[in-house]
C-alpha positions as CSV (number, residue, x, y, z in Angstrom):
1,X,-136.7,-115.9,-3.3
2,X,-138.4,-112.4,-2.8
3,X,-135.7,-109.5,-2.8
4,X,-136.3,-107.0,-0.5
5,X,-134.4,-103.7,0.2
6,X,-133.7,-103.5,4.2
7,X,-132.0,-100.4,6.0
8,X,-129.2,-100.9,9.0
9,X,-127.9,-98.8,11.4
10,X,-124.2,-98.4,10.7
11,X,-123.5,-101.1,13.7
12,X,-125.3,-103.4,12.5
13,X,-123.9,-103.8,8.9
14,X,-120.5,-104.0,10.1
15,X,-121.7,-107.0,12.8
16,X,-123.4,-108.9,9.8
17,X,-120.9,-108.3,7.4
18,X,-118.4,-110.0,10.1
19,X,-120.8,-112.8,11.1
20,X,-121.5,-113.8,7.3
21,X,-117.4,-113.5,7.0
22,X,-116.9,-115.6,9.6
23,X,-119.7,-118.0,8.9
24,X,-117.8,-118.1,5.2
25,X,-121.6,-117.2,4.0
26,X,-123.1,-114.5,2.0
27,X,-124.4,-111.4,4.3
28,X,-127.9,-112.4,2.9
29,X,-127.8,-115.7,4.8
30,X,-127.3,-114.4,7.8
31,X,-130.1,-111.9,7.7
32,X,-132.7,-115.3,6.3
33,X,-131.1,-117.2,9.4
34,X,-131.7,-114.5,12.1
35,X,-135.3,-114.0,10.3
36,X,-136.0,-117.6,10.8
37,X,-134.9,-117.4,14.1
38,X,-136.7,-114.3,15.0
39,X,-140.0,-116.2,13.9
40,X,-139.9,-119.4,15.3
41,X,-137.2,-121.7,13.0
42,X,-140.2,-124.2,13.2
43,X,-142.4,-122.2,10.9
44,X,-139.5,-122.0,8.3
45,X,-137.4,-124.8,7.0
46,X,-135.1,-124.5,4.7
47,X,-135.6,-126.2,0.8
48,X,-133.9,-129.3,0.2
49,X,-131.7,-127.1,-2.9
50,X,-131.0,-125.2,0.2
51,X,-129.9,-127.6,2.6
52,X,-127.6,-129.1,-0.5
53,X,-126.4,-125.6,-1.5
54,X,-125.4,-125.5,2.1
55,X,-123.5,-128.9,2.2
56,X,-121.8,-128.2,-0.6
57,X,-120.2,-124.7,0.6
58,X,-119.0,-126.5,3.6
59,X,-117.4,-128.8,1.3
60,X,-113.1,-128.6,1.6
61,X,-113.4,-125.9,3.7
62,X,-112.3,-127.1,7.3
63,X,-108.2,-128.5,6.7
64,X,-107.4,-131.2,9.4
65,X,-103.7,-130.2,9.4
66,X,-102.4,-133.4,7.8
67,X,-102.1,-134.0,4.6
68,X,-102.3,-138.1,4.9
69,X,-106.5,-138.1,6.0
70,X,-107.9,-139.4,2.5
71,X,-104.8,-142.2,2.6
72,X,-105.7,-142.8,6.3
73,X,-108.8,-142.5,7.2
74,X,-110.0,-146.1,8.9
75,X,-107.1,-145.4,10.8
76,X,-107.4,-142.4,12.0
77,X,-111.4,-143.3,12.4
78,X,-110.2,-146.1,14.3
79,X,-108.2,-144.3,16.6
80,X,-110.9,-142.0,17.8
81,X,-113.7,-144.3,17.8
82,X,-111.3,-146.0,20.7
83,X,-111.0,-142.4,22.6
């Protein structure tokens, strides 16, 4: 990656510092993510370390509100497969 130094209006640090908090990602990937989609998100794909590095920060970080789901699971698959 190429660092860059960017300037923002007071507004618009404190909306991406809250996207990126909610998003649970660093302020920097929001800014690539808008830039992408400010130039067409067909010109720019992200790597493949990228799309792992991604994956893996998503990983354990949504909680179902049981604590039976690894024990369960075909069940629980079952059940909403049938809904």
């Amino acid at each position: 990656m190429v660092r860059m130094q960017i300037q923002f209006t007071e507004a618009q640090s404190a909306a991406l510092r809250d996207e990126a908090a909610a998003r649970g990602v660093s302020l920097s990937a929001v800014v690539r993510d808008a830039v992408d989609q400010a130039l067409g998100s067909g010109r720019f794909r992200p790597s493949r370390e990228e799309l792992v590095r991604r994956s893996l920060a998503a990983v354990g970080r949504f909680h179902s509100g049981t604590g039976n789901v690894s024990r369960l699971h075909d069940e629980y698959f079952a059940d909403a497969a049938a809904e």
